[in-house]
C-alpha positions, 0 to 999 in steps of 0.5 A: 819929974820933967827931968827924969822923964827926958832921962828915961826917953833917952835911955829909950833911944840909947836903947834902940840904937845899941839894938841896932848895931849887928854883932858884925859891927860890935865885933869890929868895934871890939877890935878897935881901941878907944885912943888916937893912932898914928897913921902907920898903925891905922893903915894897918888896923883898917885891913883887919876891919874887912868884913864885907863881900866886896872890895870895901873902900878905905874912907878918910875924914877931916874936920878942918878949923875953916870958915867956908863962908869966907871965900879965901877959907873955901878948901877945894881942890883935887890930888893924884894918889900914887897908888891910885884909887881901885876904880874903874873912872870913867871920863867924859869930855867936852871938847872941840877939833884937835882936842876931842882927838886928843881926849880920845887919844887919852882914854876918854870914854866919851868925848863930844860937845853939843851932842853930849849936852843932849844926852846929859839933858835926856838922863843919859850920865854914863860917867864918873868925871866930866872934863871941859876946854875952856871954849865948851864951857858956854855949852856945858852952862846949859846942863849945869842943873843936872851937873851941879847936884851929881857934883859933876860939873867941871872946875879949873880948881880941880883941874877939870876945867883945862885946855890940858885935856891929855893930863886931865884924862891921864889925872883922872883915869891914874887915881885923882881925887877931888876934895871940898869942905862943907859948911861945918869944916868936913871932908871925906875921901876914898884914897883906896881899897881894903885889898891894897896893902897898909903900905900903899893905903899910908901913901894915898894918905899922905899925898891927900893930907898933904895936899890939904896941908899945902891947901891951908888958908894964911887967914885960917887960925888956931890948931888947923886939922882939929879932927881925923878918922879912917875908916872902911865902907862898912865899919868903924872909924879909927880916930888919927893922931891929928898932931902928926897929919899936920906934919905931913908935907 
């Protein structure tokens, strides 16, 4: 009896879901085969998935066969898409003498030091990158709080920590991504929007993969990308052929 009272619940929430999904999802999910595709063919098939009134964004997701509970299996890091990423950044530094002159040459949107500390600390977070010198790092430790949660504080793994603030901006402002696993081994990205061409979307592809490649730990064992999907703001996800993305470089 327990047993198929537990069946009934949940086909109940079976149910509920299904109730759930918009005929504008179902008539996306039609569209998309159940099997593996490479990734030529997703870059192609993603654009057909447009649906919304926006420049929806192109999503990518691992899952990597990692222990981020080992320090050397932590993936972290930060790549440059050739074709950029559709957005509008905007960047923020802290920085000192020569090189807030420097920050500002480069197109930083916000450059200064304690004053900028003060307005982190008053709400005032008009920017989608931080950047720091190594020399403000002590100033941007007092708002670390507020920066650490909003995943903006700066990190010399992603080359956001740097004396190099000129190459930071342009890195920044040119379509540079930041990537880290989480604790089960995932990660996600947008390397695109949905008006860039199939062309375009595979090389943002390519160069994010093959950064996670490069990044791949000696002690991490067995197959590495287990699985991959690609995927729009508002649609289903298309599942990769993971065996060709380790082959990517």
């Amino acid at each position: 009896i327990t047993l198929n009272l537990s069946n009934k619940k949940k086909n109940k929430i079976a149910e509920n879901n299904m109730a759930k999904v918009s005929k504008r999802y179902k008539a996306l999910q039609a569209k998309v085969e159940d099997r593996k595709y490479s990734l030529t063919e997703a870059c192609e098939k993603v654009r057909d998935l447009k649906s919304a009134k926006f420049d929806e964004s192109v999503e990518i997701a691992l899952n990597l066969n990692v222990d981020p509970r080992h320090a050397d299996q932590m993936i972290r890091g930060a790549v440059v898409l050739p074709n950029g990423t559709g957005k509008t950044v905007r960047v923020a530094v802290f920085a000192k003498g020569v090189k807030m002159d420097e920050a500002k040459a480069a197109g930083a949107d916000i450059v200064g030091n304690d004053d900028l500390a003060e307005d982190i600390q008053a709400g005032k977070i008009n920017f989608d990158v931080l950047i720091a010198t190594p020399d403000c790092m002590g100033i941007v430790g007092k708002v670390g709080r507020i920066l650490g949660p909003k995943g903006l504080m700066p990190n010399p793994k992603t080359g956001t920590v740097t004396m190099d603030v000129t190459k930071a901006v342009n890195d920044a402002k040119g379509g540079q991504v930041t990537y880290r696993v989480d604790k089960k081994g995932n990660m996600q990205a947008a390397i695109g929007k949905v008006s860039f061409s199939a062309q375009a979307i595979k090389e943002n592809a390519e160069a994010f993969i093959g950064a996670i490649n490069k990044a791949k730990p000696s002690t991490a064992k067995g197959r590495y990308i287990t699985n991959a999907a690609i995927s729009l703001t508002m649609s289903p996800s298309i599942i990769l052929d993971n065996m060709e993305l380790l082959e990517i470089r």
